[in-house]
N, C-alpha and C positions, 0 to 999 in steps of 0.2 A: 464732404465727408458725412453730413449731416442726413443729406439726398441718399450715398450706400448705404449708413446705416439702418435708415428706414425703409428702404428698400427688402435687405437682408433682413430683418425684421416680420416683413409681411412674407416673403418667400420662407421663413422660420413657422410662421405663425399657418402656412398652408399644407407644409410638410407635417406637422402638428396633426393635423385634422384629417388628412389621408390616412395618416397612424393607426390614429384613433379611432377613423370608420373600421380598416383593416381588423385592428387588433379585437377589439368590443364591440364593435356592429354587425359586423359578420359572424357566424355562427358555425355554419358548415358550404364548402365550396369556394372559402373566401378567396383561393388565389385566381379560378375562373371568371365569380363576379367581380373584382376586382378590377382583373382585365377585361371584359366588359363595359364597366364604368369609364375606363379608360379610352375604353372602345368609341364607347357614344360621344365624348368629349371632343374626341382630336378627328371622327367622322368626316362632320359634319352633318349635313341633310341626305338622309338615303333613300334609298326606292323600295328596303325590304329588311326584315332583321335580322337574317343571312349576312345579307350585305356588310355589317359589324365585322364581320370577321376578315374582311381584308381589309380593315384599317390595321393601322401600324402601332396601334397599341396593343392591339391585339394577336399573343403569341401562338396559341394555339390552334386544334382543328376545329374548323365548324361546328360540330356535334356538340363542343365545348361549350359554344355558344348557348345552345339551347339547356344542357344540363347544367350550368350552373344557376339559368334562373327556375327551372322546373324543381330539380333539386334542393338549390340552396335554401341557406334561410338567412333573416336579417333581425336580431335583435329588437322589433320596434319599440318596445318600452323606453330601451336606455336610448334610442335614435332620435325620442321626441323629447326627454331630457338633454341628453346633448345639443341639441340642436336650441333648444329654448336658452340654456348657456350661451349659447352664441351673439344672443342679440344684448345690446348695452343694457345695464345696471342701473343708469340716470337716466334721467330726463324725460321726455313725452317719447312714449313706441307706441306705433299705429299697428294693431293685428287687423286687416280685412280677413272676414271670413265668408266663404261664399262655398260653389258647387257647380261641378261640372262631369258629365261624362262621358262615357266610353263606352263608343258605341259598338255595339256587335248581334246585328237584326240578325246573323245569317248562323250564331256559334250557337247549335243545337244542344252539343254537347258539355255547356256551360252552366252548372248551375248557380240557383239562385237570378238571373237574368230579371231584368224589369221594363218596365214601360216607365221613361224618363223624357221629361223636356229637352227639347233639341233642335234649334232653327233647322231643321233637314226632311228630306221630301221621304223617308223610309216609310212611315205610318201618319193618315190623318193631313196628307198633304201638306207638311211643313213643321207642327211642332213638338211630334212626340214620333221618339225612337227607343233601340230596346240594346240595354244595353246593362253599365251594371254605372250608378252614381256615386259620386265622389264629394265627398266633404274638405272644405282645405282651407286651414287654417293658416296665415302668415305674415308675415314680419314686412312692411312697408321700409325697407330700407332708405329708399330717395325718392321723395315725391315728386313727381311728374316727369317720371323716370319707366323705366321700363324692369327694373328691379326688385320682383316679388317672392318673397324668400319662403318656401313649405316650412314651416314648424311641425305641422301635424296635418297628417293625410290619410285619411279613413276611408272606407267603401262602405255607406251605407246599404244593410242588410234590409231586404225585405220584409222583417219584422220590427223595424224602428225607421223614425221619419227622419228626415234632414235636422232638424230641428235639434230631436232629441242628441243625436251623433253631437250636433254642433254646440250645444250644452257641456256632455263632456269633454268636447277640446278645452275647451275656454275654463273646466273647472279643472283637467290635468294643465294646464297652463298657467292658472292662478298658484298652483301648489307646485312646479317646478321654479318658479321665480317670487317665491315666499320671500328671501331674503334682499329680495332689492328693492329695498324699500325706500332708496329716491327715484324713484321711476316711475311715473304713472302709465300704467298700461290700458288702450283704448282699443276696444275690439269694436270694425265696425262693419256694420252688417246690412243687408240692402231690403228692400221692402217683406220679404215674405217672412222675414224673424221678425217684422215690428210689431207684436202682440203680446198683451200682458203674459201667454202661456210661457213664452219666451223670454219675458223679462221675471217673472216671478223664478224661475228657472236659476237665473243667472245673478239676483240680485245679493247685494249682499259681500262679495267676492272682492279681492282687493283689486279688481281690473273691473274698469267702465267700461259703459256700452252705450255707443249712438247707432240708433239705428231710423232707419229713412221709415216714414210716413205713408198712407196714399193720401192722396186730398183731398178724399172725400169724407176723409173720420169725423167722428162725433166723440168729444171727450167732455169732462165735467168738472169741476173746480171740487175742493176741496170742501165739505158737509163745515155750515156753521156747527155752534159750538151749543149742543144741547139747552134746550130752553127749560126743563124740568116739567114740559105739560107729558098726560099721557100719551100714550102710544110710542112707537119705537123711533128712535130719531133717526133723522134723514142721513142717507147712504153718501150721497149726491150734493153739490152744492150746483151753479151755475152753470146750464150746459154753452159749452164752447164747443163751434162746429165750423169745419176748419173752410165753408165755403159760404161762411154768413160773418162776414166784418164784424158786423154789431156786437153779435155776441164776444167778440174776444176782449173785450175791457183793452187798458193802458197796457204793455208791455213792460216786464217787471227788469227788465233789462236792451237795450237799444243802441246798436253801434252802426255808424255808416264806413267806409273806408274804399280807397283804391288798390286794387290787387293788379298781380300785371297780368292774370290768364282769363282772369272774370269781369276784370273792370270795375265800372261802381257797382259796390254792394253795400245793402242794407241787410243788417242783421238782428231779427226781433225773439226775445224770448220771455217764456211763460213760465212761471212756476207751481209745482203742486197740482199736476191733472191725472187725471184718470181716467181708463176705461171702466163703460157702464157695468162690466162682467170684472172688473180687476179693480175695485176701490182700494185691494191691497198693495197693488203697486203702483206707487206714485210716482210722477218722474214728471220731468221739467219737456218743452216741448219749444221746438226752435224754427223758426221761418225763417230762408233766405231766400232775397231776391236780389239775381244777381245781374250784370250789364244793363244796368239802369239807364247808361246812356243811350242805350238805344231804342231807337221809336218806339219798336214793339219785342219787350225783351222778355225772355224765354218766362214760364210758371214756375213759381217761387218753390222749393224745396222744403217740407215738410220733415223735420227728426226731431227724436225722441231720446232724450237724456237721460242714463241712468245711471246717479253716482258711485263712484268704490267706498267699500268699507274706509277707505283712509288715504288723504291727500298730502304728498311730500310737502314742506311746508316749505321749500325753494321755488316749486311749483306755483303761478298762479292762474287758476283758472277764472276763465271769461267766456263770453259767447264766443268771439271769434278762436279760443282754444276748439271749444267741440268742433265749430265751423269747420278749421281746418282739418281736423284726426278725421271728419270724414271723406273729405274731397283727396284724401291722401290716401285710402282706399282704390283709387283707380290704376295704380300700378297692377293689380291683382288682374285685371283681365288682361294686357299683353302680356303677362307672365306665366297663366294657361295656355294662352296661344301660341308662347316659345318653346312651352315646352311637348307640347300637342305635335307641331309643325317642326321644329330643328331638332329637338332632344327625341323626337319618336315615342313618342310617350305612348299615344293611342297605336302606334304599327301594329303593332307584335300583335299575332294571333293563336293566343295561348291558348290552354284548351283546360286549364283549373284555375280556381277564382284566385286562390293560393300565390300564384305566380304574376296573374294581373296585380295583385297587389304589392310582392316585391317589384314589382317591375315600375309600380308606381313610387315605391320609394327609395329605387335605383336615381329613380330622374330627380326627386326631390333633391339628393345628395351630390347630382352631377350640377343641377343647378347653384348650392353652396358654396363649391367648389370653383366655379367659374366667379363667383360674386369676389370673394376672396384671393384671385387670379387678378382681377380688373386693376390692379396698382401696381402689380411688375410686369404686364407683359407691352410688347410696344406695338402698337396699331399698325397693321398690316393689312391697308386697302387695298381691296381689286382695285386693274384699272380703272372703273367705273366708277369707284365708291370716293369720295369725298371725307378725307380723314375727322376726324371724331375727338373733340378735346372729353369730352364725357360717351366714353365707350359701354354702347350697349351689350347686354349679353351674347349678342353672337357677333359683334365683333370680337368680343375676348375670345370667343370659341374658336372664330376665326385667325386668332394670333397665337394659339397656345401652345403650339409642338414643340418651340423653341422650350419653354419651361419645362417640359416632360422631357425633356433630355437632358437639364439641366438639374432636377429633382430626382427624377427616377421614380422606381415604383416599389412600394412595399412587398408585392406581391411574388411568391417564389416562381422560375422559372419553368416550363412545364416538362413532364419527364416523358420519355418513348413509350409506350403499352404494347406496342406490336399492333396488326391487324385484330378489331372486333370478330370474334366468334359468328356473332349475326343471330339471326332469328333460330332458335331449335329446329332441330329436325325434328316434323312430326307433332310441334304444338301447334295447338290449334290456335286461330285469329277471334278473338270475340269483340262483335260489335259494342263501340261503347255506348253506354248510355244516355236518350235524347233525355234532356227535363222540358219540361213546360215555360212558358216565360210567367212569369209570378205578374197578377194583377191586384194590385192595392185597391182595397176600397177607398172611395173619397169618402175623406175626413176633413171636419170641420177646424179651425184653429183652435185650439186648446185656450179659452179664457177665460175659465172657472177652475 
């Protein structure tokens, strides 16, 4: 009884939040996108975005397909409120924030377009393609898990950097979970946000931030304590450079331990350093070295600590706290790739930026959806597959028709129109318009 009832409980709690997308997420077109959403879920993997339309969640004409995402619209304000609601109230939440894009070297017709990093052979033989970037902020649901949940999913614009975007997520995310205040929230970010511009940015805010190192920085200790002779006192105390031992003095805190994915690791931290351009942002700085057992074991990990306005007092933080909130970050890259590859996320060849970006946070929400799915549905291996006590997201995807038959759908059934009119007699075709692909100037990191 105990097993129905929480069963029934979570199939409550998923019916809940389709509701709720329907009802307040949706704006205009909701019962087309809807079945869309639907669409993409019970799919699977396609070969085109057409293709959506003869899955069986989806009731209407093809054409449907396309105008409800060219057309519709999606709430996103109340989408990244909602969704920030989503993740627990207590305890340690891990947000990775990173970036990814979508590529389209060939959509002329697209503006706004840029030149973005991209392991792919389009431009420059390998790492820059043209497309439009993505900011993506999210919820580490289970680490070392394949479970990375969008909070917040932006396109940065040609006139602001990753950075910048990534600054307001983390500052609309601090002020949509104002109130949960036993929860320490760790936003963790990977090498190209570790700089004072970024940490000044962000400091302050009731959610931390670690963020990865390179290893070859030069920081500095903390300016002794005025001596009263003339001249200005010093900025600077002790330079610490992270590839000369000597200079790093005793570690102001020191933990060894066995993990079961790393092995032996030691865990060293520093307190109170600075960049030579950021004396105003101080922050603690963390070295791990991890698989000690081994002969010759990988190069120790460099992060940079930066506390919140206020620590639950249930909470206790230690090195190996930050240690983990960052290693707990790597859900976030199979879960662009889930949703890039199974959810179609990159497919669709839209032709306004308007719709690339519903469409990117169609997939965020089919993602939610399925996470939330993962406790009632029951694993349904191909022959091939080897059943799953901890089912990843496309196995849920893969088992989920039964519950769509089981729930049903919000969304109203679609009505006859008769045969489209078609194109006017007698109007004329005009070509649309090519834009340019937008070239950024390189820019220095901001840390002054």
């Amino acid at each position: 009884m105990i097993q129905q009832a929480t069963t029934q409980e979570n199939i409550n709690k998923l019916i809940e939040f389709r509701q709720a997308i329907y009802e307040r997420g949706m704006l205009s077109r909701k019962d087309a996108l809807f079945e869309v959403l639907d669409a993409l879920l019970s799919a699977g993997q396609v070969t085109s975005f057409a293709m959506l339309s003869q899955s069986e969640g989806f009731q209407r004409k093809w054409p449907s397909l396309y105008a409800g995402v060219e057309d519709g619209q999606l709430d996103s304000v109340w989408l990244r409120e909602f969704l920030g609601r989503q993740v627990p109230s207590k305890g340690i939440c891990v947000f990775p924030l990173d970036g990814s894009p979508w590529q389209r070297p060939c959509a002329r017709t697209l503006e706004d377009r840029q030149y973005v990093y991209q392991a792919s052979t389009d431009v420059n033989g390998g790492t820059v393609t043209i497309g439009y970037p993505y900011s993506l902020l999210e919820w580490c649901a289970q680490p070392h898990s394949s479970w990375s949940l969008p909070v917040d999913v932006r396109r940065v614009p040609s006139t602001k950097t990753a950075q910048e975007i990534g600054v307001e997520q983390i500052k609309s995310l601090a002020e949509v979970r104002a109130a949960c205040v036993e929860a320490l929230d760790i936003v963790a970010v990977d090498g190209k946000y570790g700089n004072s511009g970024f940490l000044r940015s962000v400091q302050g805010l009731r959610s931390a931030t670690v963020a990865r190192l390179r290893s070859d920085r030069v920081l500095y200790h903390t300016p002794p304590s005025p001596t009263g002779k003339r001249g200005r006192p010093r900025v600077h105390g002790e330079r610490f450079a992270f590839k000369e031992p000597p200079t790093w003095g005793n570690p102001d805190e020191m933990l060894t331990l066995e993990d079961e994915h790393f092995g032996k690791v030691r865990l060293e931290r520093w307190n109170g350093l600075h960049e030579k351009k950021g004396s105003d942002v101080p922050n603690n700085v963390l070295r791990a070295s991890v698989h000690l057992e081994h002969d010759k074991p990988p190069q120790p990990v460099w992060l940079a600590w930066l506390a919140p306005a206020c620590i639950p007092v249930q909470i206790s933080l230690t090195v190996e706290t930050i240690w983990r909130a960052y290693i707990a970050r790597w859900p976030v890259e199979p879960g662009i790739r889930f949703r890039k590859e199974i959810l179609c996320w990159t497919l669709p060849r839209f032709q306004r930026k308007e719709a690339c970006d519903l469409w990117t946070e169609l997939t965020a929400i089919a993602a939610w959806m399925l996470f939330l799915a993962r406790t009632i549905v029951a694993d349904v291996p191909l022959p091939w597959q080897k059943p799953q006590q901890r089912l990843t997201p496309q196995r849920v995807q893969q088992s989920l028709k039964p519950i769509f038959a089981l729930i049903g759908s919000p969304a109203r059934p679609p009505k006859q129109r008769g045969k489209s009119p078609g194109w006017p007699k007698g109007k004329r075709r005009t070509r649309k318009v090519r834009h340019p692909v937008v070239k950024k100037h390189p820019t220095v990191a901001k840390t002054a």
